[in-house]
C-alpha positions as CSV (number, residue, x, y, z in Angstrom):
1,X,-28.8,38.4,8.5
2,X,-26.5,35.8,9.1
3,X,-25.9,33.2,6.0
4,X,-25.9,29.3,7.0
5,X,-22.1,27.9,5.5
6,X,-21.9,24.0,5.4
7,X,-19.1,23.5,7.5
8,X,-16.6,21.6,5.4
9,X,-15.0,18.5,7.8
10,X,-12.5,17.0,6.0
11,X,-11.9,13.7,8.0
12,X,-15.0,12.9,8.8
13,X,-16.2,10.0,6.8
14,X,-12.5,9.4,6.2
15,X,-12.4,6.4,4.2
16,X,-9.2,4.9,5.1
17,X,-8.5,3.3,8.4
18,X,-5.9,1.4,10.3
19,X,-5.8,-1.7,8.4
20,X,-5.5,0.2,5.0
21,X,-2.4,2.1,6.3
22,X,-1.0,-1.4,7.8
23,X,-1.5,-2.8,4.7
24,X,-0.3,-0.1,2.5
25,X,2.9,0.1,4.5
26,X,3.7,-3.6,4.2
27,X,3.0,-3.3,0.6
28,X,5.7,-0.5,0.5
29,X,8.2,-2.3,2.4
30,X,7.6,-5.1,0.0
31,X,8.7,-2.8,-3.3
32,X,11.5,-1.4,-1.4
33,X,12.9,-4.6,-0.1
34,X,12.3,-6.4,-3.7
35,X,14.7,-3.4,-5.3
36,X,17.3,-3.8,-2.3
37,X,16.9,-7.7,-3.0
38,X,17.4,-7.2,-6.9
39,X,20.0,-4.5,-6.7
40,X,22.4,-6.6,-4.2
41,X,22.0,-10.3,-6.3
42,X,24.4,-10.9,-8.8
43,X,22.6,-11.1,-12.8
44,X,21.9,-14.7,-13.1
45,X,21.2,-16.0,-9.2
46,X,18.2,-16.9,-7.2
47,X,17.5,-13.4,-5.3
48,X,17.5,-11.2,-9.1
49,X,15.6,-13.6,-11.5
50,X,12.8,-14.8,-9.0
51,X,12.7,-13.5,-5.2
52,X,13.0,-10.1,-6.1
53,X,10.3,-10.3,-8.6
54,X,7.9,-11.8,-6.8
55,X,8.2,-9.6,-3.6
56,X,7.6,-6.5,-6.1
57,X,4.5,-8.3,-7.9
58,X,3.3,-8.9,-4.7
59,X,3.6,-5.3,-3.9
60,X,2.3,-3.8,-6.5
61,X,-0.3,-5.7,-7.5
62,X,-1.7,-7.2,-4.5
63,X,-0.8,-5.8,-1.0
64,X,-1.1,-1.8,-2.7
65,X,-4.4,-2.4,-4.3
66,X,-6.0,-4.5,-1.4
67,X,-5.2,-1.7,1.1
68,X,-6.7,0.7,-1.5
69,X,-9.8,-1.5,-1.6
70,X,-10.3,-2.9,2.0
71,X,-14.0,-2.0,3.7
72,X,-14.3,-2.7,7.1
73,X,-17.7,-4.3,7.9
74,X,-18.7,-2.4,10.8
75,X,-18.9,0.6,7.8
């Protein structure tokens, strides 16, 4: 008597494709680059107070999350 196992496939169906790895990459290199970028400024100049800042809110809060989020529309 042989017993009928689901057969467990864990990439098929995988949610994530290329575009969410692109994206999720460039929202890395965005974080890292933003803490290079504040790290090398000086306290009170240009790169600390604004660029810096807005490459990491960038990251985090909208490059990371879209590549989280992102549906292709063939699926």
């Amino acid at each position: 008597m042989k017993l009928n196992k689901p057969e467990i496939q864990l990439f098929k169906g995988w949610p994530f494709g290329k575009i969410n790895y692109i994206l999720f990459a460039i929202g890395l290199f965005l974080i890292i680059t933003g803490y290079m970028i504040m790290a090398a400024g000086e306290v009170n100049s240009f790169q600390s107070l604004t660029l810096a800042p807005i490459m990491l809110f960038t990251g985090y809060l909208i490059i990371i999350p879209l590549s989280l989020f992102w549906k292709d529309k063939k699926s």
